[in-house]
Every structure is written in structure tokens, then in C-alpha cells.
N, C-alpha and C positions, 0 to 999 in steps of 0.2 A: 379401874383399879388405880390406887395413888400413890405413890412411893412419895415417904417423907422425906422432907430435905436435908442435908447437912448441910452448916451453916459452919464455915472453916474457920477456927479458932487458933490452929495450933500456925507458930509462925516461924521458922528456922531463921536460925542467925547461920551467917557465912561471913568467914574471916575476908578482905581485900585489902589492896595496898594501893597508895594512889602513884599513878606513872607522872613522872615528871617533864614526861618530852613522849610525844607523841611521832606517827608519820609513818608508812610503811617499814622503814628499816629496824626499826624500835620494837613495833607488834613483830616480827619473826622474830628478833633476838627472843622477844620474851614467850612465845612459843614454842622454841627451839628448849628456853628455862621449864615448860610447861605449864605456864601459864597464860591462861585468856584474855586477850585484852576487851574490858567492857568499858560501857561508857553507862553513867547517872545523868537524865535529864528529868524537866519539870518542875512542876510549883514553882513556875516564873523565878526559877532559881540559876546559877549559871553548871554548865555540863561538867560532869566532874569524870576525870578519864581513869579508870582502875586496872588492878589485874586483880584476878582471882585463879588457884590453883584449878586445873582440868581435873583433878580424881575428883574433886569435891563436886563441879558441876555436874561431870557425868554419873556420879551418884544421885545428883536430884535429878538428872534427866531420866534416870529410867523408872522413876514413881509420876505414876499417872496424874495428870493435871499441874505440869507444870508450868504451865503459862496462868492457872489461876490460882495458884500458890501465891503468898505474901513472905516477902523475906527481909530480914533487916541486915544491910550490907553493914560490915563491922568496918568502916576504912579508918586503920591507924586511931581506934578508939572512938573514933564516931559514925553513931548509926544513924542509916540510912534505910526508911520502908520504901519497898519498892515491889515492883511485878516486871516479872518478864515479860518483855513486848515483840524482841524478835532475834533471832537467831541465824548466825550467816554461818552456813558449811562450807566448807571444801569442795568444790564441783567434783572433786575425784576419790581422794580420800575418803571425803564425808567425816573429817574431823572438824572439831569444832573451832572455828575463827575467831568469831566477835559475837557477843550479847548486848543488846540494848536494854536499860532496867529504865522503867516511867517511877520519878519519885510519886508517894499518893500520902493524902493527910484522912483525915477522918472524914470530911465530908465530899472526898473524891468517888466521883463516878466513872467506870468505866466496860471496855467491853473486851469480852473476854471468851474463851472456848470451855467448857466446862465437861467434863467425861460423864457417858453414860455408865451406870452400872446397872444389870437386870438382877432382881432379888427374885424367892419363892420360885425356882425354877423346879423344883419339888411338886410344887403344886400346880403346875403345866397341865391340863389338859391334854392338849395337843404334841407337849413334850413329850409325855406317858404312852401317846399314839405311835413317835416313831416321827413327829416332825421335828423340824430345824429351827431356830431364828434365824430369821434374815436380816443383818445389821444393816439399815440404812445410814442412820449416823450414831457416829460411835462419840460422838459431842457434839456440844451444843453452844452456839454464839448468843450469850447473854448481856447484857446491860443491867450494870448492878450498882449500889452503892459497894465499896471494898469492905466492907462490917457487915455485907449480909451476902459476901459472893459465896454460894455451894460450891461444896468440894468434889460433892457429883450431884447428879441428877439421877435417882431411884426411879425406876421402871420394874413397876410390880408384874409380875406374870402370874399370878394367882388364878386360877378359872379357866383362862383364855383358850380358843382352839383352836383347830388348824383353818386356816383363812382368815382369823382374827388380825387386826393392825393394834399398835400400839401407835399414840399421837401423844402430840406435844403436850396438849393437853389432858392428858392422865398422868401427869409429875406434877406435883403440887410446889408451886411457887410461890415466896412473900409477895405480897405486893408491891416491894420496889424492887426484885429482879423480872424484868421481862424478856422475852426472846427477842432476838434481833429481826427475826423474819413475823412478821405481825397479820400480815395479810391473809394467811391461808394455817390450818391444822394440820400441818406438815406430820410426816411418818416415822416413829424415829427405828422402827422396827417391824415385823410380821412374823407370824409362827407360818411356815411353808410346808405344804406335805411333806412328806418321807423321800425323798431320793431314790432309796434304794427297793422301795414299792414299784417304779417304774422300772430299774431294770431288772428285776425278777419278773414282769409282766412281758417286758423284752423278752426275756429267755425264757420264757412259755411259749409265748408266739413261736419264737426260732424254733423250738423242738416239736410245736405242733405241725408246723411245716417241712420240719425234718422226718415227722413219723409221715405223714403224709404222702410223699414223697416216695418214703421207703415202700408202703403199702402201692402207690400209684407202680412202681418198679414190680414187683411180687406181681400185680393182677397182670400185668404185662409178661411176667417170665409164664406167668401159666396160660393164656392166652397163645403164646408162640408153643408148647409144649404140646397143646390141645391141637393145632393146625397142621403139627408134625407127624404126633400119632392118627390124627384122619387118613394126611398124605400117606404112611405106610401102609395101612387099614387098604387106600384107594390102589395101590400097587399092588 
């Protein structure tokens, strides 16, 4: 089965402003303002140091595929396309520190993570049975030009059963996006039995060894009962 590609069109603009003095004490002030301090590199160009407000990043961090999104940074009226390349949190908090943005031009290549999405789960087979998917990877490291990077990766489950895999190779790709991993037809998925088939078999078992049991106790009480009545019989 094939899941057709999306081919990521749409490009958010985000407002930033450019910091004039950098250096630890700088980035907390402007942290403390609520603002992130990133930095623009690339196209052999020189690092351009920014802030950008946090509501706005964490609004694009919680839509899926943000590292293979295209954004054009608006600094002080001039834009900037770029991709998010890397993200430093707070070891404790886990709030957001610092973003790295890679400038990219039209014939820029790069590699990127791309999210899976499974379609037609209606048409599961194996879903209809009562089995799971098992997500091995929930994206995918591709190598693209930035004009033809997908915005997911479509994994059709149409048919499939239980014990079925889904591979890299059932998502249909352009021919200039290829996987990072080339060597083997890696998993990106499996439809798995039912779960809950095994422990209801469990608990047949346990109650068949429960009656069992019971019954082995009974031919026992009448056994002692039968030895007792002889003994009075024999007095």
C-alpha cells in the first residue's frame, strides 16, 4: 500500500528582533522579557543573533513536524527562510533556551525528520480484528531538496493484518527525497495481535485451575467422608 506524499507548501512568517549584545547575561534578561534568544546561520552568510517571543514558538512547537517546517523570520522587516535545526532546553524546567535556524535558498538540500501519519485505519484488517499498531518510528530522517521536503510521510493501512509490517518502502517518495538510512527496508510500523486476547486466555486458564482445584478438594471431602462412614459401619 502507498500513501501519497505531501509536498509542504505552506510557510509561516514569525515576527523577531535582532539582539544587539549577546553573552549569557543578555539571553536571561531577555528570557526573564520572554523572549528566546535564537541565532540565523548559513548561505555562507554572517550569524545573525535574534529574539523571538516564546508564545509564538511554543505555538509552532506543538504542530507536528517542526523541524521540517520552512519559516520566514521577519527581523525588523527583513526576511529571513530558514528551518529549525536544533533546540536547547532547560535540563530541569524543560523550558525553552535557545533555537538554531539553518538559512536555505531554493536549491538548498537538507536533512531533516519528517512525521509519520497512518491513513485508512478504517480499512484495517487486522485493526477490525481487535489488533494494535505498533509504532516503530513515528518519523522519519530524510534528505531532500527544501521545495519538495513532505510535510508527512502517509502510511496507508488499507488491507493489512495482523502480523503484517509496514516498511519504508510502502510511502511513496519523489525521487529527490530519499531516506537517510539506505541500506536496509527498515519498519516503520506493525499491526500486533490484540492484547487483551492474551489476558482473557490468562483468565481462563487461572479459572480452569481454579475449578479444578475446587473439584480436586470435593473428591477429597467425599473420600474422607466414605473412610469415616466404613470406620463407624466397622465399630
Amino acid at each position: 500500500m502507498r500513501g501519497e506524499k505531501n509536498i509542504m507548501s505552506n510557510v509561516s512568517e514569525i515576527k523577531a528582533s535582532l539582539r544587539d549584545k549577546v553573552g549569557t547575561g543578555e539571553s536571561r534578561m531577555h528570557r526573564r522579557n520572554n523572549k528566546v534568544p535564537c541565532i540565523i546561520y548559513g548561505e555562507k552568510k554572517d550569524p545573525l543573533s535574534i529574539n523571538i517571543d516564546i508564545k509564538i514558538l511554543k505555538k509552532e512547537l506543538e504542530n507536528p513536524g517542526f523541524f521540517s517546517k520552512q519559516f520566514d523570520l521577519n527581523v525588523d522587516g527583513n526576511k529571513h527562510r530558514v528551518l529549525a535545526k536544533d533546540i536547547q532546553l532547560h535540563p530541569v524546567k524543560e523550558s525553552l533556551v535557545h533555537i538554531d535556524f539553518l538559512r536555505i535558498g531554493e536549491n538548498t538540500k537538507v536533512t531533516v525528520f519528517v512525521p509519520v501519519k497512518f491513513i485508512n485505519e478504517n480499512l484495517c484488517d487486522g485493526l477490525k480484528q481487535g489488533g494494535v499498531i505498533n509504532v516503530v518510528r513515528r518519523e522519519v530522517e530524510v534528505k531532500s531538496p527544501v521545495t519538495s521536503i513532505p510535510s508527512v510521510l502517509e502510511a496507508d493501512l488499507t488491507g493489512l493484518q495482523i502480523g503484517d509490517s509496514i516498511h519504508i518502502s510502502s510511502i511513496k517518495l519523489s525521487d529527490d527525497v530519499k531516506p537517510v538510512i539506505s541500506d536496509r527496508d527498515f519498519t516503520i510500523a506493525t499491526i500486533a495481535p490484540p492484547t487483551v486476547m492474551k489476558v482473557e486466555e490468562e483468565k481462563v486458564d487461572d479459572e480452569t485451575e481454579e475449578t479444578d482445584s475446587k473439584e480436586s478438594a470435593t473428591e477429597s471431602e467425599k473420600q474422607d467422608e466414605g473412610k469415616q462412614s466404613e470406620e463407624k459401619k466397622e465399630n
